[in-house]
C-alpha positions in Angstrom: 41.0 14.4 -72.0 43.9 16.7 -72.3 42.8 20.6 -71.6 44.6 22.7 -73.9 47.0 26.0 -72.8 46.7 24.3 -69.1 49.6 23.2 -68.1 51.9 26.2 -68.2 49.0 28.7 -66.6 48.5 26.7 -63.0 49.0 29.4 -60.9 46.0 30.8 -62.8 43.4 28.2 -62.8 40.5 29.4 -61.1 37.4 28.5 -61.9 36.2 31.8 -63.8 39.3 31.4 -65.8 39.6 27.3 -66.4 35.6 27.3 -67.0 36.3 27.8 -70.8 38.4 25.1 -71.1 36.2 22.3 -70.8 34.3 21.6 -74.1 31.5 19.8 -72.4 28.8 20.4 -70.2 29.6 17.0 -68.2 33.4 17.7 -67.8 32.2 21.7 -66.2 30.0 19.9 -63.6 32.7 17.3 -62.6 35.1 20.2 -62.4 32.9 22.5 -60.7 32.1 19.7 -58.3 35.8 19.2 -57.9 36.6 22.8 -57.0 33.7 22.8 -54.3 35.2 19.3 -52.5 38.7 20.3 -52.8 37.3 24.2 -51.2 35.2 22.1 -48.5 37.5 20.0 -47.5 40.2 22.5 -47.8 42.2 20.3 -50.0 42.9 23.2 -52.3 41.5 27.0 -52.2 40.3 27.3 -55.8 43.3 25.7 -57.7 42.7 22.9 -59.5 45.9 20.3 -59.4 43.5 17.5 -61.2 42.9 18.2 -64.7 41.2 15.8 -66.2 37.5 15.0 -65.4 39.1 11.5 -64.2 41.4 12.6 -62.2 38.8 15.0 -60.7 36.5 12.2 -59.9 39.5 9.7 -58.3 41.0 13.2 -56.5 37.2 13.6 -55.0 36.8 10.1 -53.6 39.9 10.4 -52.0 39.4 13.8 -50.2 36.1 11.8 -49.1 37.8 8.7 -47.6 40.0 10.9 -45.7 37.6 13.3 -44.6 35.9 10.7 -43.2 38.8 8.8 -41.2 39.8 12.1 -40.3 36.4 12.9 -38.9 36.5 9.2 -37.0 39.6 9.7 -35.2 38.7 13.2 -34.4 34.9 12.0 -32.8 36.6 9.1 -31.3 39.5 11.8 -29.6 36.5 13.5 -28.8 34.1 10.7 -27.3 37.3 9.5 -25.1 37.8 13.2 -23.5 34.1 13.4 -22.7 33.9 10.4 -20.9 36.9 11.7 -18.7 35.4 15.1 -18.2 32.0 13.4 -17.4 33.7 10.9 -14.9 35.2 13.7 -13.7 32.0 15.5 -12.9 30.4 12.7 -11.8 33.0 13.0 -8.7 32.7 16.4 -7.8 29.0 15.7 -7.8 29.1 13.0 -5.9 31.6 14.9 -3.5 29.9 18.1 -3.2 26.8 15.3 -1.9 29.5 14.2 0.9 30.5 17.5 1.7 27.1 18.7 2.3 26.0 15.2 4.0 29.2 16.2 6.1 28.3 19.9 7.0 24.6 19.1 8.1 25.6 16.1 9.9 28.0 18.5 11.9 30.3 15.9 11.5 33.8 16.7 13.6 37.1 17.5 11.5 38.8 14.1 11.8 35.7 11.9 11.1 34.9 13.9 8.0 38.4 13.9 6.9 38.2 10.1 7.3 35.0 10.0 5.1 36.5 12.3 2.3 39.3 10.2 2.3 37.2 7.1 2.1 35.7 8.2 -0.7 38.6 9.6 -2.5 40.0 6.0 -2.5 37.0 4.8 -3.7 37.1 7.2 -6.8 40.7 6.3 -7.2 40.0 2.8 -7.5 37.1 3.2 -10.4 34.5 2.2 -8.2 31.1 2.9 -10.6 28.8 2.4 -8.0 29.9 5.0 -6.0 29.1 7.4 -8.9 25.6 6.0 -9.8 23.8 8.7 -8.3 24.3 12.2 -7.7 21.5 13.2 -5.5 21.9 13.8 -1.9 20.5 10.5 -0.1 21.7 9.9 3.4 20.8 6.2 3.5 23.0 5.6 0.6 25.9 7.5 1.2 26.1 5.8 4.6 25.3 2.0 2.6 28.6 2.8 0.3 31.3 3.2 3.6 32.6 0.8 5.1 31.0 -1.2 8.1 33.4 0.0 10.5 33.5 3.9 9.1 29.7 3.8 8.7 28.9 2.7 12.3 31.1 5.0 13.6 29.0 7.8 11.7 25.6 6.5 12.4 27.0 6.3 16.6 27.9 9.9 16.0 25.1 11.7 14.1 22.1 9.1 16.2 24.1 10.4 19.4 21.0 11.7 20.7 18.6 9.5 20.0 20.9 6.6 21.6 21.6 8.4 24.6 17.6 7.9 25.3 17.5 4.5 24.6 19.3 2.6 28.1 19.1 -0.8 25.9 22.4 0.1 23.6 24.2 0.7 26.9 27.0 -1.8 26.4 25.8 -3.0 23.1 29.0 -3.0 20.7 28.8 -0.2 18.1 27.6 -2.6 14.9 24.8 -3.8 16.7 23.5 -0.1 17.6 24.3 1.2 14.4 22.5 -2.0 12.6 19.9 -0.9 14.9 19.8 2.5 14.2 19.2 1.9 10.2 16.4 -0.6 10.8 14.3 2.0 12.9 10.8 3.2 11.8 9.9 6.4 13.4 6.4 7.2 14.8 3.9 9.2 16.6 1.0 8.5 18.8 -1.5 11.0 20.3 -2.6 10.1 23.7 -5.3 7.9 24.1 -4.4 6.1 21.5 -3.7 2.4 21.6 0.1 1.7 20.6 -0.5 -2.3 21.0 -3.7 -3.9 20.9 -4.6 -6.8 23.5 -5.0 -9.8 21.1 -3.2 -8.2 18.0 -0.7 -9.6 16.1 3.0 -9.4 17.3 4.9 -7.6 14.5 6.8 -5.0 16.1 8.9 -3.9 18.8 8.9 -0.3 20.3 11.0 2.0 22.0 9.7 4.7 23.7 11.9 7.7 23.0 9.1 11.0 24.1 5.8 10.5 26.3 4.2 7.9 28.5 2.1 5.1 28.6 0.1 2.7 30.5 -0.1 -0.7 30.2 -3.3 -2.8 30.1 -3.6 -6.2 31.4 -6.8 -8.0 30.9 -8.6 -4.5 30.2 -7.2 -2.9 33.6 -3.9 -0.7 33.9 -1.1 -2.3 35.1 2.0 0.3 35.4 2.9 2.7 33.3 6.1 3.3 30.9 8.4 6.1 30.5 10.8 7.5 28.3 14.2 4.7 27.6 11.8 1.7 27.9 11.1 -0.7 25.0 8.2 -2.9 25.0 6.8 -5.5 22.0 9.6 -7.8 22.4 7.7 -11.0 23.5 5.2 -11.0 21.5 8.3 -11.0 18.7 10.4 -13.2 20.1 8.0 -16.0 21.3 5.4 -16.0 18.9 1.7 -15.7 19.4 -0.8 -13.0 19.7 -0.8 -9.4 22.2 -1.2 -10.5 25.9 -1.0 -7.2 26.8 -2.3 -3.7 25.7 -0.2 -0.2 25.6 -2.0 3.1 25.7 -0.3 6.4 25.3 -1.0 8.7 28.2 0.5 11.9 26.4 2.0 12.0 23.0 4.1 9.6 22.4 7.3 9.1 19.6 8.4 6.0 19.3 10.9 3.8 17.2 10.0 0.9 15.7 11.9 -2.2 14.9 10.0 -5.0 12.6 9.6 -8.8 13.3 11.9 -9.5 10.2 14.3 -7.0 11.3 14.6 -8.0 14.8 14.7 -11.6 14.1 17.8 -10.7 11.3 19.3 -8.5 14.6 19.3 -11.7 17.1 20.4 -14.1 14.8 23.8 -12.0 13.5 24.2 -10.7 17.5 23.4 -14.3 19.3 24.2 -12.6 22.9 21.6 -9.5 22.5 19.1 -12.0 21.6 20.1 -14.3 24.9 19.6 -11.2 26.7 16.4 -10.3 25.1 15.1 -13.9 25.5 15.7 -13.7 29.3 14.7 -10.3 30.3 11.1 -11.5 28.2 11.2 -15.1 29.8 11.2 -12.7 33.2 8.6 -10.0 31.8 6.7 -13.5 31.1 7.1 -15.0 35.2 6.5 -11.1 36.3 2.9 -11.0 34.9 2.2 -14.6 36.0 3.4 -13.5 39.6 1.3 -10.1 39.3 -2.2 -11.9 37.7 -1.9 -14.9 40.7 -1.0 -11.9 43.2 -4.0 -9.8 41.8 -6.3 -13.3 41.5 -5.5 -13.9 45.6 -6.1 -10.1 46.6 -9.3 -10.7 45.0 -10.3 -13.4 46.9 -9.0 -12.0 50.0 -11.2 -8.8 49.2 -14.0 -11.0 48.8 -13.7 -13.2 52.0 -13.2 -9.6 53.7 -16.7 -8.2 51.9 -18.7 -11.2 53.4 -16.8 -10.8 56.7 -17.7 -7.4 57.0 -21.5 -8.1 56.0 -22.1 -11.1 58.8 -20.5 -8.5 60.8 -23.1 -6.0 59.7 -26.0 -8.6 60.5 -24.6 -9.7 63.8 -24.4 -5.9 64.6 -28.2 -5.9 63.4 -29.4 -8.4 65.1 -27.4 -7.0 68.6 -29.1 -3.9 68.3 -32.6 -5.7 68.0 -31.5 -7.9 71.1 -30.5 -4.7 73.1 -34.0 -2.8 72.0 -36.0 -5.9 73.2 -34.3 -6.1 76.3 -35.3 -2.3 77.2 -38.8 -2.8 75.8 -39.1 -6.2 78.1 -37.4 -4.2 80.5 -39.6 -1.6 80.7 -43.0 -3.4 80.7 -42.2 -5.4 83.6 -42.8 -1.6 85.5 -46.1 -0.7 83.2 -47.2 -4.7 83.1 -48.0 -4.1 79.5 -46.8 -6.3 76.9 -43.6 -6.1 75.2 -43.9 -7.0 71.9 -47.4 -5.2 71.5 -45.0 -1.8 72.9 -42.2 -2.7 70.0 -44.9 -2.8 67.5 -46.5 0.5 68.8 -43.0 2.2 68.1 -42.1 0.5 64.8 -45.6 2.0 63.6 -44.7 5.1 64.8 
C-alpha cells in the first residue's frame, strides 16, 4: 500500500505527523509498532525508512534477528572475560591462603620464596586442582607441593616437635615428614591408663610431655620419660597388651595407628628392620626381667624360711639355756626343776 505525499517529506516523518497517513487501524498499529522496535533497538530515532505495513513487518524481524546475534556475541564476549577474571580471583585467593600459611608458619625467606614460586608454576600450568578451594587448610596446602618441597616444610614448621622425639635422629627427611602427617595428638591426665594390659594393639605412642610407669603383670616395672615411644610390639607382632602404661603426670603424646605404621614400614623397609629388632630385644628384655624377678622370688622365699628355722633354733636355745639355770639352780635348793619352771611360767 503506497502512502500518499510520503515520499518527498522523509525528513518529516514522525509519528505525530505520518499517523494520518495510514487509512487503517491495522496499518497504524504495525507502524506504531515499527517505530517503537526501530526506537528500542536504535535502528532509527523516530524516522520511519519502511513505509509500507510490509516492509515494516520484514524491517521488524530483521532488527530482531540481529538484536539477538548481537546480544549472543556480546553474552558470549561477556561469559569468556568472567571466567578469566574469576580464574583470576581464584589465584589471588588461593595465594593470599599461601601467603598467610607462610607468615604463621614463620617460614624463612628462601623457603617461602620456593613455595610462592611452586605455586606460581602451578597456576601457570592450569592446574584446577590447586584452585578448588579457597579456604585456609594447612593439610591441603602441604598435600598440593611436591614431596620433596613439602617435607622440607613439614621438617621446618614440626622442628620442635622432632627435636623431642630421639627416634627420627637419622631417619631421612620423607620418612619424618610421612611421619609427621600421620600423627594423632593426645592428652592423658595422670593416673590414667595410656595402654591397658590385655587390650588390643592398635596404636603406637610417643611420649612428647610427662611421665609414665610401666606395669608388668599388675606391678611397676620402670618408668618412661619424655623422647621414648612405646606400643610398637604389640603393632608390629600381633596379639594382645602384655604390658600396661600409666601416666604418672600429664602426659601428651602422638599417636601413630596400626594401619599407618604398617603403611610406614612397608614403604621405609630399614625403619621397620630397626623397629623389628629394638621390639624383638624389648621382647628378650622382659623375659630376662620376669625369670630374674621369678628367681629373686624364690630366693626371697628360701631366705624367709631360713630366717624362721633360725627363729625356732633361736627359740628352742633360749629354752635350753633357761632349763639349764633352772636344773642348775635346784641342784643347790634340791627342789625340782621342772616344778620351779612351771612356778615361773605361771607367774
Amino acid at each position: 500500500m503506497e502512502v500518499p505525499h510520503v515520499r518527498e517529506h522523509t525528513h518529516l516523518l514522525t509519528l505525530p505527523i505520518f499517523w494520518n497517513y495510514y487509512p487503517s487501524l491495522s496499518a497504524k498499529y504495525v507502524a506504531a509498532l515499527y517505530w517503537s522496535f526501530s526506537t528500542l533497538t536504535t535502528v532509527g530515532y523516530g524516522d520511519f525508512s519502511a513505509r509500507t505495513p510490509a516492509e515494516q513487518l520484514y524491517s521488524m524481524v530483521m532488527m530482531l534477528l540481529g538484536v539477538s546475534w548481537y546480544a549472543y556475541i556480546v553474552s558470549s564476549m561477556s561469559t569468556i572475560m568472567s571466567s578469566f577474571d574469576r580464574q583470576n580471583k581464584a589465584i589471588r585467593e588461593k595465594m593470599h591462603c599461601v601467603n598467610a600459611f607462610i607468615h604463621d608458619a614463620k617460614l624463612p625467606s628462601d623457603m617461602a620464596s620456593t613455595v610462592r614460586k611452586f605455586y606460581e608454576f602451578a597456576f601457570n600450568s592450569n592446574n584446577k586442582v590447586l584452585l578448588s578451594s579457597s579456604q585456609y587448610d594447612a593439610d591441603a596446602l602441604l598435600e598440593e607441593l611436591s614431596s620433596s618441597l613439602r617435607a622440607e616444610v613439614l621438617l621446618y614448621v614440626e622442628k620442635d616437635l622432632i627435636a623431642k622425639i630421639p627416634f627420627f635422629k637419622g631417619k631421612i627427611p620423607q620418612f619424618v615428614a610421612d611421619c609427621i602427617t600421620m600423627f594423632q595428638p593426645m592428652v592423658y591426665q595422670d593416673g590414667d591408663f595410656i595402654i591397658k594390659e590385655g587390650s588390643a594393639a592398635d596404636e603406637m605412642y610417643f611420649l612428647i610431655k610427662g611421665r609414665a610407669s610401666v606395669y608388668y603383670g599388675g606391678k611397676k616395672q620402670v618408668t618412661i620419660v619424655e623422647g621414648a615411644y612405646f606400643g610398637e610390639i604389640g603393632c608390629i607382632m600381633g596379639g594382645i597388651r602384655r604390658a600396661g602404661i600409666k601416666a604418672i603426670t600429664v602426659c601428651e603424646l602422638q599417636a601413630l595407628s596400626r594401619r599407618n605404621l604398617n603403611i610406614l614400614l612397608g614403604e621405609y623397609p630399614d625403619v621397620g628392620e630397626e623397629l623389628k629388632r629394638i621390639a624383638r630385644d624389648r621382647i628378650r628384655t622382659v623375659k630376662t626381667s620376669t625369670q630374674q624377678q621369678k628367681q629373686v622370688a624364690g630366693i626371697r622365699k628360701m631366705l624367709k624360711a631360713r630366717e624362721k628355722k633360725v627363729r625356732k633354733a633361736d627359740e628352742q636355745f633360749r629354752f635350753c639355756a633357761r632349763f639349764s639355770y633352772v636344773t642348775s639352780f635346784a641342784s643347790h635348793t634340791h627342789r625340782c626343776p621342772w616344778e620351779g619352771y612351771q612356778r615361773r611360767q605361771s607367774h
